[in-house]
N, C-alpha and C positions, 0 to 999 in steps of 0.2 A: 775613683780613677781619673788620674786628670786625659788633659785634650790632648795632652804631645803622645799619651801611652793609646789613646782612641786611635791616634793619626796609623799606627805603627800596623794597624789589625784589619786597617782597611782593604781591600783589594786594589792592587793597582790596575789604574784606570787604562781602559783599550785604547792603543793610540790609532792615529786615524789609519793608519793603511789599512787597520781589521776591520773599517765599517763599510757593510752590503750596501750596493746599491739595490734599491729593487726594481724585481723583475720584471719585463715589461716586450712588448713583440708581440705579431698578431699572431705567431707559431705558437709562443708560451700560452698567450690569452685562450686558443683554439686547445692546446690539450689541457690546459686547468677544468675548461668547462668539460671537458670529455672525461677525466678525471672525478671530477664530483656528479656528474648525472649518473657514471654508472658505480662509482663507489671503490675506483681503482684503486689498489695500493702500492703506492712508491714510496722508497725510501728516499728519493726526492722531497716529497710532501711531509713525511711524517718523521724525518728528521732535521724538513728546514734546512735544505742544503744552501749555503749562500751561492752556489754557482748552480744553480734552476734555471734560470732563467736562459743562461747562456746557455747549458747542454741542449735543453728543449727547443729553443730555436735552432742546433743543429742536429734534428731529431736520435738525441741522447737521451736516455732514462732505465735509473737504477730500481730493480725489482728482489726485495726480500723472502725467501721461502720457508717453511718449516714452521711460520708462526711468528710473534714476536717479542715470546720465553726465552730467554737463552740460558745454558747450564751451567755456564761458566759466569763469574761476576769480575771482569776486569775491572779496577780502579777507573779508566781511564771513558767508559762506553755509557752510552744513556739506555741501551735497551736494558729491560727489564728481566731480573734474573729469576729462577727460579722451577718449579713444575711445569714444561711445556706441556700443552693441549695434545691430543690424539692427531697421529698425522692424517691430512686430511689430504687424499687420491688423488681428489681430482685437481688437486692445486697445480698443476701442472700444465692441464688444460685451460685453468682460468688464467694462468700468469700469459700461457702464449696467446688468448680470447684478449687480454687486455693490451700487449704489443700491438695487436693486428687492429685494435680501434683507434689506439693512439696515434697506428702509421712507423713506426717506431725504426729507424735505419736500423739502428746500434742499441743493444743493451746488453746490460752488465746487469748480473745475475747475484745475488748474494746470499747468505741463507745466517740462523742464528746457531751455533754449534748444539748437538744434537748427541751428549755422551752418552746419554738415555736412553738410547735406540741402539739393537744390536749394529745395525749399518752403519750408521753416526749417520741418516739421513743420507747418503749417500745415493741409494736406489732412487727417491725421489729426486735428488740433483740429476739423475740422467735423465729421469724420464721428461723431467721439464726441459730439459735443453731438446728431446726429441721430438715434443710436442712442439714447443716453437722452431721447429727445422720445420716440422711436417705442414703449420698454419702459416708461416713464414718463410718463404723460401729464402728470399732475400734478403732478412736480416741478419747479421753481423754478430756475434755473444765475444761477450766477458763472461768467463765466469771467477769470481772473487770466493775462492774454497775458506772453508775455516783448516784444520791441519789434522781433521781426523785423527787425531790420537798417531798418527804417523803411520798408520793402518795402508800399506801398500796396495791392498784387495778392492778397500774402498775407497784407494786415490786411481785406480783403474778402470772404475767406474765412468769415471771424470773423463779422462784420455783418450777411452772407449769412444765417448762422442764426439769428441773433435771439435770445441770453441778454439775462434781464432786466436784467443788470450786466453790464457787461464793465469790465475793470477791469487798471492798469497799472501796477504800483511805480517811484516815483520813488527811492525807497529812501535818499537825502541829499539833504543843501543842495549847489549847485553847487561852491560851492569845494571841497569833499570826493568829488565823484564818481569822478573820475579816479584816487583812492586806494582808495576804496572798492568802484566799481564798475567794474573797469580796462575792461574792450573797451564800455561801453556811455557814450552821451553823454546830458548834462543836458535840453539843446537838442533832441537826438531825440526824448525821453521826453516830454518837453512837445509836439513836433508829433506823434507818435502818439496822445494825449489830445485833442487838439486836431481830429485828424482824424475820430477818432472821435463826438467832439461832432456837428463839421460834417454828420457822417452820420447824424444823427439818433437816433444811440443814445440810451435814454430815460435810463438812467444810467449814468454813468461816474467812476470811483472810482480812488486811489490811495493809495501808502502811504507812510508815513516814519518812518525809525528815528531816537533822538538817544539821546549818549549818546557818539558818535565825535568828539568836539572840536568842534563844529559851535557857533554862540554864536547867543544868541536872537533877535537881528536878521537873523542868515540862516535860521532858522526859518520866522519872519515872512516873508520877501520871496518864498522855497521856498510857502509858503501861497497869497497873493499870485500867484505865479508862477501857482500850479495853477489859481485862480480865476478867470485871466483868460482859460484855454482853456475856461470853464464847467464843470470839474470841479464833481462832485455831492455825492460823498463819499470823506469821508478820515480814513484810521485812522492814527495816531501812537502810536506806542513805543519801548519799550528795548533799546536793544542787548544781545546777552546773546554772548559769546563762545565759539563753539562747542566750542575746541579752542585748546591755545596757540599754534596754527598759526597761526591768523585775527587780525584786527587787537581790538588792546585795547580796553577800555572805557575811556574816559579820563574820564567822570563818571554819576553815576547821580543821575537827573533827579528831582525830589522829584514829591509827588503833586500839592502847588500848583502846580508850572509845567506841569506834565501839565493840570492844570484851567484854568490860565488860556489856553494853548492851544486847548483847546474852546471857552472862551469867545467867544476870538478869533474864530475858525473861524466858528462862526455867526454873531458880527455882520458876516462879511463875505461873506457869502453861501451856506456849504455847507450841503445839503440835511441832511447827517449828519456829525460829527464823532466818533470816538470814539477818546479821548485817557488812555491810562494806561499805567502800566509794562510791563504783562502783557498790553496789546493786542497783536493780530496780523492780519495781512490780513481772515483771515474772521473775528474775530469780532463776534457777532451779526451777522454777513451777512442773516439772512433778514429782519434789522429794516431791511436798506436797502431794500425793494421798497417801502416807504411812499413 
């Protein structure tokens, strides 16, 4: 094989607006240590989020539930697929026990989809949002749903307890879902947003990644799409490829189309936009309760 055919197979190399600064602050440094003495777990930590640093300094932190099996194997996600573990009660109590040590303003809630369960995990989604009301008065929730199988009963669940955000990734443009997001539909994710609207949620939020082949007219219409369910706010990013496992990055989106984007976004109606390479669901979450 010659060198021009090696050149061809290479990945192309990160240009610089994708590289993390790291994290650093006497707020970040004070919950890392509170973090590892008591053995917390954030999906901050254990997925390396490149904006750690900055949420924790403004007491932000994302918290995972249900375990860290998920049923579903999207192309696109680094959690690990397969037989989730037994659900375990009390996680509900410890997720709101580990808020209340961290000090925690603001968090956002997520969990790994749960089709394995008659509920889809659902019962457990409330009862942790209820625990951390009852240990936390003060704190602020995201919760970030998976789409429950489009299961109205057990997206009532959710509703029932009243987070200031609730929040639902579209994660692509339609043409790409089906690749991207194999057992989950475009169409569903839009009437779970939709429903949630209808039910008076005061805001409701999605997400999107590019970067996966997707062209800026399905961007747009993906935008569009989310606006017409009255979505509120919406975070757009980079794809970052977890593992050679996952599906490639087939282009890395510069910072102007990241900008024009936002632009977009708000002249067409959303409450918050927040549009760059190194965004990620929650961040600056606690700026969307405006």
């Amino acid at each position: 094989m010659s060198t021009e055919t090696l050149e061809l197979h290479k990945p192309e190399p990160k240009p610089k607006w994708i590289r993390v600064k790291l994290p650093t602050g006497k707020k970040y440094t004070e919950l890392r240590g509170l973090v590892e003495k008591y053995k917390l777990n954030t999906i901050c930590t254990s997925g390396s989020c490149p904006n750690m640093g900055e949420c924790w300094g403004e007491g932000t932190a994302t918290f995972m539930i249900l375990g860290n099996i998920c049923t579903r194997s999207c192309g696109f996600c680094g959690v690990k697929t397969g037989r989730p573990e037994t659900v375990d009660w009390d996680e509900p109590e410890k997720v709101a026990r580990s808020i209340k040590i961290m000090n925690i303003k603001h968090a956002v809630v997520t969990s790994v989809d749960r089709d394995d369960l008659k509920d889809m995990g659902s019962i457990i989604w409330a009862e942790t949002v209820k625990a951390i009301r009852r240990m936390n008065p003060e704190t602020t929730l995201e919760t970030l749903i998976p789409d429950f199988q489009g299961n109205t009963r057990n997206i009532d669940r959710i509703i029932a307890v009243k987070p200031e955000v609730i929040s639902h990734n579209m994660e692509t443009v339609k043409r790409l879902t089906r690749e991207v997001r194999i057992q989950a539909k475009y169409e569903r994710s839009l009437e779970v947003l939709n429903y949630l609207k209808q039910s008076e949620m005061p805001r409701t939020k999605s997400g999107i990644m590019l970067g996966l082949g997707e062209k800026e007219e399905e961007v747009l219409q993906t935008m569009e799409d989310l606006r017409s369910v009255g979505l509120d706010i919406l975070t757009i990013g980079q794809y970052l490829q977890p593992s050679k496992k996952h599906l490639p990055v087939k282009e890395f989106i510069t910072p102007e189309q990241f900008k024009k984007y936002k632009t977009v976004g708000l002249e067409m109606g959303f409450r918050h936009v927040e549009s760059g390479a190194l965004v990620r669901s929650s961040y600056k979450a606690q700026k969307h309760l405006t």
